[in-house]
N, C-alpha and C positions, 0 to 999 in steps of 0.2 A: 713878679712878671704877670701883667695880664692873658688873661686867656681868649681863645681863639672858640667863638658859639660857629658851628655847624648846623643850617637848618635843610634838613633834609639827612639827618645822619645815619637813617633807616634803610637807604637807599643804595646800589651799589658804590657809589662813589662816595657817598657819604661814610659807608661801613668802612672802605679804604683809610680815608680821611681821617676818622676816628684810630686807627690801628694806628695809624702812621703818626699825628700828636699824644695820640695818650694822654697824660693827665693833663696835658696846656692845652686841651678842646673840651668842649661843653657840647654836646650833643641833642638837636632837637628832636621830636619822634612824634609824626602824628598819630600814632597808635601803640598801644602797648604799653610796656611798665620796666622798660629799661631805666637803665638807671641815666638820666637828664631832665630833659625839660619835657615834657610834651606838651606840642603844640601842634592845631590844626589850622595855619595861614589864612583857611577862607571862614572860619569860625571865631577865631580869639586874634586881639593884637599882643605884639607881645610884649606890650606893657605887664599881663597878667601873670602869665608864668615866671617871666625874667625878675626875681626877687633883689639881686643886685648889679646891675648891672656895669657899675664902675669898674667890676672888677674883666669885661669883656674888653678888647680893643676892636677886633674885626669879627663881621661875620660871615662865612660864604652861604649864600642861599644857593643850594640844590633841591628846594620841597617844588614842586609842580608836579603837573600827569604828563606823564614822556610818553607812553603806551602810545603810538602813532591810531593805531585800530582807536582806543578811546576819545583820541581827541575830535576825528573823522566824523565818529557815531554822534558824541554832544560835543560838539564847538563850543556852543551856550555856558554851560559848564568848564569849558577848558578855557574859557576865555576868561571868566571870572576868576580862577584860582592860577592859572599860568598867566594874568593879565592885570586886571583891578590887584586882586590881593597880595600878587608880589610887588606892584608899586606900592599898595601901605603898607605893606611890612619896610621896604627900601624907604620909606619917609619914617616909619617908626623907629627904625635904627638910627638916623637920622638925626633925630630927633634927641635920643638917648648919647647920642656923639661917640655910634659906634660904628666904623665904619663897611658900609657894604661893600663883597664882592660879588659880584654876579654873573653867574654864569647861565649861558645859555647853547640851544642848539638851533639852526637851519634845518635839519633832519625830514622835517615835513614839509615845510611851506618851500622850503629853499630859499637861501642869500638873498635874493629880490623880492619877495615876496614883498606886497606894501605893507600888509600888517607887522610882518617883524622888522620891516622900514622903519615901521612909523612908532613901534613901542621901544627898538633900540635908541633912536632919535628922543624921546620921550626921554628914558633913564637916562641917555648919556648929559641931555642936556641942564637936568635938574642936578646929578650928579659932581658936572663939574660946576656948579655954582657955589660951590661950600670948597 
């Protein structure tokens, strides 16, 4: 049975996630020395760390900055790693023919906002082309 990478498994949802598959998730961590993969999204792709990858089917990406106050202070910042670098990782999975899921939230900009218009529209469209 293939297994199930969680990136973002650091993370409140992520920690869940992990409890709740146990051994059939592989867990990402951009910091620390758990036991998985560590990877930093806006630093590595993950061609680097992911050493086999045939053996993953799907991945949920939960790595970004949620912190509302942080993303307020650097936009700059939150756009690059909640923006640019979760669509290369979403093309790097891609690519390895694993499939993303991706989640997101409205929590700051709100549902209309153009930008999470226009990046939702982005992913879904490259998305359902495969």
């Amino acid at each position: 049975m293939k297994k199930l990478l969680i990136i973002g498994a650091g993370g409140n949802i992520g920690r869940h996630l992990m409890q709740y598959f146990g051994k059939h998730a592989i867990g990402c961590y951009r910091t620390g020395t758990r036991c998985g993969i560590q990877l930093d999204i806006q630093k590595n792709r993950i061609f680097e760390p992911l050493s086999n990858p045939k053996i993953i089917s799907h991945a949920i990406i939960l790595a970004g900055i949620v912190d509302p106050s942080v993303i307020v202070s650097n936009p700059t910042k939150a756009k690059e790693i909640n923006v640019d670098a979760t669509w290369q990782l979403i093309k790097d999975l891609i690519e390895l023919n694993i499939t993303p899921i991706f989640t997101s939230s409205d929590a700051l900009f709100g549902k209309n906002s153009l930008s999470v218009i226009c990046f939702h529209t982005c992913i879904l469209k490259h998305l359902f082309m495969f």
